[in-house]
N, C-alpha and C positions, 0 to 999 in steps of 0.2 A: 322714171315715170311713177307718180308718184299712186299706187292701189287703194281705190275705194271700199269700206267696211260696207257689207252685205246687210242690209235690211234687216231690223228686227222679223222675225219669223208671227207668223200669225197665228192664232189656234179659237179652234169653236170648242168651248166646255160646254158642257150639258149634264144637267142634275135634270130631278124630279122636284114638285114641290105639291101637300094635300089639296093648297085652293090657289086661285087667282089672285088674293089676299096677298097669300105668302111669297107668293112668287113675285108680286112686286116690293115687296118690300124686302128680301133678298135680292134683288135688281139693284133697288135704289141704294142701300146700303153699297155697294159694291160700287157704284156707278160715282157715289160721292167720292167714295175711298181713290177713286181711278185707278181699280184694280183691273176692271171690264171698263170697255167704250162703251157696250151697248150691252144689252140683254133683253129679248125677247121672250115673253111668259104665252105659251102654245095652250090654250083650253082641250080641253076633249078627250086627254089621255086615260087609256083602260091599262094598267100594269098589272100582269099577272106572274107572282115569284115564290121562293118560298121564303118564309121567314119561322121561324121558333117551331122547324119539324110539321112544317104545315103549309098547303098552297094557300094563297092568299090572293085576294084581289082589290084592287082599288082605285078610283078615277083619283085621276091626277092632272097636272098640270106639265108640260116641258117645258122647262128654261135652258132658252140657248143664248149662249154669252159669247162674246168676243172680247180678245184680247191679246197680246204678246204671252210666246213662248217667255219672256223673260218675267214676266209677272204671273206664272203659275204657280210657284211655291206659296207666294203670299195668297194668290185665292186658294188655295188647296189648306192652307191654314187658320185661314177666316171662317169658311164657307161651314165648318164644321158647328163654331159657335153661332151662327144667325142662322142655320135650318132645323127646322122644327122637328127632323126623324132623328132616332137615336145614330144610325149610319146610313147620310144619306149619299147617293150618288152623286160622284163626280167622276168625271173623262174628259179627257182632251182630244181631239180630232187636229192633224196637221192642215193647217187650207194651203194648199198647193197653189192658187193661183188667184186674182183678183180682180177689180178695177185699180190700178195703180192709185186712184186719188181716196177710196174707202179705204185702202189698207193703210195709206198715208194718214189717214184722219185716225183709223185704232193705233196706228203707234203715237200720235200726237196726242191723244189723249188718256192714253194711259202710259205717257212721259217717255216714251220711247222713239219719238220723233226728232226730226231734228228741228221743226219750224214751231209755229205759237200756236196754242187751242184756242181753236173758233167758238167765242160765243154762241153766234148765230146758229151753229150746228152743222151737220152734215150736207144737209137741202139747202140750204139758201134760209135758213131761217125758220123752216117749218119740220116739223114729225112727219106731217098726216100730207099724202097728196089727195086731191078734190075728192078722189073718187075710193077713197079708203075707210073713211069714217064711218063708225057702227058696224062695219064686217066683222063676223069673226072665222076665222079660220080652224077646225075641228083638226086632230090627227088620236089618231089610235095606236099603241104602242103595248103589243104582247109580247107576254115573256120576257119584259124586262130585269136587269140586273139584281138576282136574289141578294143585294150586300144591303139593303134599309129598312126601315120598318120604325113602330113604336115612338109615338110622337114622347119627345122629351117633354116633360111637363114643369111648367114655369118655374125658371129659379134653379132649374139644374145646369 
């Protein structure tokens, strides 16, 4: 009998980012690259850590990405050059568990799949369902990871 190869593994990364700005355009970058399938940029974050001998505070943004365990070296390598803090956060979270046809769609599109990436997208074609548009969703996030700080200033 001949044994079937186990699914690429799934994983949520999650950095910070200083604006909504940034966080999309660290998304997008990534999302071209098909390193993430997706990436979500959270408004309303408060991080309070220390950075240079000193607590520190500051709104932020969450970006939660998805994508294959197999494709975390290369975001872990990227993410460093397209974010704006001199060391910003990254992690990985294991997803344990899914809708089989979304987990199907982050391995197919960040090349881990076995079938063809859908143009049309995840939905049938659309991002936004009816009743989503213009919400924003707030979360507050204390005490997060003392490892970032100091925006790298252009050209570095």
């Amino acid at each position: 009998m001949k044994r079937q190869a186990s699914p690429a593994p799934i994983i949520t990364a999650l950095t910070t980012a200083p604006s909504a700005e940034a966080g999309k355009r660290l998304v997008r970058a990534l999302v071209e690259k098909r390193v993430i399938a997706c990436g979500t940029v959270l408004p309303g974050a408060v991080s309070t850590y220390w950075w240079q001998g000193a607590v520190a505070e500051e709104d932020e943004v969450v970006v939660v990405m998805k994508t294959t365990a197999a494709r975390w070296r290369e975001l872990a390598g990227m993410l460093p050059a397209l974010h704006p803090y001199e060391v910003p956060e990254l992690i990985a979270l294991p997803v344990v568990d899914g809708l089989p046809a979304y987990l199907a769609w982050v391995r197919a599109e960040t090349g881990g799949g076995r079938g063809t990436r859908s143009r049309a997208g995840r939905r049938g074609g659309t991002r936004r369902s009816a009743g989503s548009s213009g919400r924003r969703i707030g979360s507050v996030v204390s005490g997060s990871a003392p490892d970032r700080r100091s925006r790298k200033e252009p050209g570095e």
